[in-house]
C-alpha positions in Angstrom: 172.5 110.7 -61.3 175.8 112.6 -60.8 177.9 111.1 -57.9 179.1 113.9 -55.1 181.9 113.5 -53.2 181.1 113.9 -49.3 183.5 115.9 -47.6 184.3 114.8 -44.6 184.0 117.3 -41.4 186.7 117.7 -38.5 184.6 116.9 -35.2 186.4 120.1 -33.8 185.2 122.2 -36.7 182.0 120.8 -36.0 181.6 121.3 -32.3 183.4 125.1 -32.6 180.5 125.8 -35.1 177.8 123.9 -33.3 176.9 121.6 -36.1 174.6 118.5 -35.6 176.7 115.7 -34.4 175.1 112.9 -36.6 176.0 114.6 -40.0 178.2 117.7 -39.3 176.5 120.0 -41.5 172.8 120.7 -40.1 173.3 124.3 -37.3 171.6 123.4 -33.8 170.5 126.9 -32.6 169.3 129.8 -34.9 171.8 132.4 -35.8 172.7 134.7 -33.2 175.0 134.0 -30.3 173.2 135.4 -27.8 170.3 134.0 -29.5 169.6 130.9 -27.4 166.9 129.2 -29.6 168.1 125.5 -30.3 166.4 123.7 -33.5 164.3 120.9 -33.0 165.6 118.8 -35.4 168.6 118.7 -37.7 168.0 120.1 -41.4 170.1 117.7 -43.0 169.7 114.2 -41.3 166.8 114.9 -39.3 168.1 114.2 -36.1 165.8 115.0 -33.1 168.3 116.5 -30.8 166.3 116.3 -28.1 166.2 113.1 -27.5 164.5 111.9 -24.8 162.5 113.9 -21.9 165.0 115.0 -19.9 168.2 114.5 -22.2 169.5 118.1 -21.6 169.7 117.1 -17.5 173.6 116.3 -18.4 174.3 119.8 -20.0 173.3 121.0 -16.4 176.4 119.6 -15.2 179.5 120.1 -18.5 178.1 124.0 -18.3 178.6 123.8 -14.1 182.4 122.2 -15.4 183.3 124.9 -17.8 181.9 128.0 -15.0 184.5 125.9 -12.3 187.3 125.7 -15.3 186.5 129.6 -16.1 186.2 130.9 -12.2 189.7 129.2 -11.5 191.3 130.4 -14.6 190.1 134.0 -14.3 191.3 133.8 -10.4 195.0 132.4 -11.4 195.0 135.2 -13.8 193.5 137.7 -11.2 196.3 136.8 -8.7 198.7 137.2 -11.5 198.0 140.3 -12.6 196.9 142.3 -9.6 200.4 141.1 -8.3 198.7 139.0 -5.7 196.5 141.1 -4.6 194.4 140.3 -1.2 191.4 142.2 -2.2 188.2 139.9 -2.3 186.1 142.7 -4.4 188.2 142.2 -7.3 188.3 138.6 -7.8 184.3 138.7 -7.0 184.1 141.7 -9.5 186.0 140.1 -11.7 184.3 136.4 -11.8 180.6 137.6 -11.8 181.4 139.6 -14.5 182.9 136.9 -16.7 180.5 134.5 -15.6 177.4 137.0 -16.8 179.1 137.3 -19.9 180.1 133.9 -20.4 176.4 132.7 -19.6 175.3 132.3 -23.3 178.5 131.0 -24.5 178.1 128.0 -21.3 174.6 127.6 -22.5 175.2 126.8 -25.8 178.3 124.6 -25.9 177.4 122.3 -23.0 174.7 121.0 -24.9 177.3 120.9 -28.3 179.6 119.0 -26.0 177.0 117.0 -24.5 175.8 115.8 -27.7 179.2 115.5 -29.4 181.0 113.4 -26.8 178.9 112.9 -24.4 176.0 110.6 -25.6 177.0 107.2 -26.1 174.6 106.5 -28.7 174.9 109.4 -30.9 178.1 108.8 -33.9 179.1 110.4 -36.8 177.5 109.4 -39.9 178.6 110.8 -42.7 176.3 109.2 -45.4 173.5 109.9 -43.4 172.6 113.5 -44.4 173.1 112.6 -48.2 170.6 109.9 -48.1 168.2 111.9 -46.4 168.5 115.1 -48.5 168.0 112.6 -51.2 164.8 111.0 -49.9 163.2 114.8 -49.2 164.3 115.7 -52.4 162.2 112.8 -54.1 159.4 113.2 -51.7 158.7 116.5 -53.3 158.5 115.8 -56.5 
């Protein structure tokens, strides 16, 4: 039996990409950004991402972090911009617009966050997708 390397993934190659967080190589939502299906489990190591009833709960709140971190960035910029203008319309205009349109993007990477950095429990293990492709390969024959 021939010996592969295993090439080791960045963890922020990994989260930009939305790749399991166990083994780094198995995609968590279908292709598609605005595609919002999330796998059930992971292709490579079999990781049930959804872990527990309930698990996602914490997403809730990283995606309600990274709508605060994009409504006071987009008003800083706003103000900037408009030469610091007093106008209430624009900055609403302006936020509702990019929060619409950053919807999917929240969506999806506050449950890649979650899971990368957020779950205690959950590491990266390299080894683990190689011994499991193994074990389905000789399952099949």
């Amino acid at each position: 039996m021939e010996n592969k390397r295993i090439e080791p993934v960045s963890g922020w190659t990994a989260v930009a990409n939305a790749k399991c967080p166990r083994c780094r190589k198995g995609r968590m939502f279908e292709p598609g950004f605005f595609k919002q299906k999330m796998y059930v489990r992971c292709e490579y190591c079999d990781l049930y991402y959804e872990r527990h009833p309930g698990y996602f709960y914490v997403s809730m709140y990283v995606s309600y972090a990274l709508n605060v971190a994009e409504m006071i960035t987009l008003s800083i910029a706003t103000f900037v911009l408009s030469g610091g203008s007093d106008n209430v319309w624009l900055y609403l205009g302006v936020i509702l617009t990019a929060v619409f349109l950053l919807a999917s993007f929240n969506y999806r990477f506050s449950r890649v966050l979650h899971m990368h950095f957020l779950d205690p429990g959950l590491r990266y293990q390299p080894d683990i997708a190689e011994m499991s492709h193994e074990m389905k390969s000789k399952s099949r024959r």
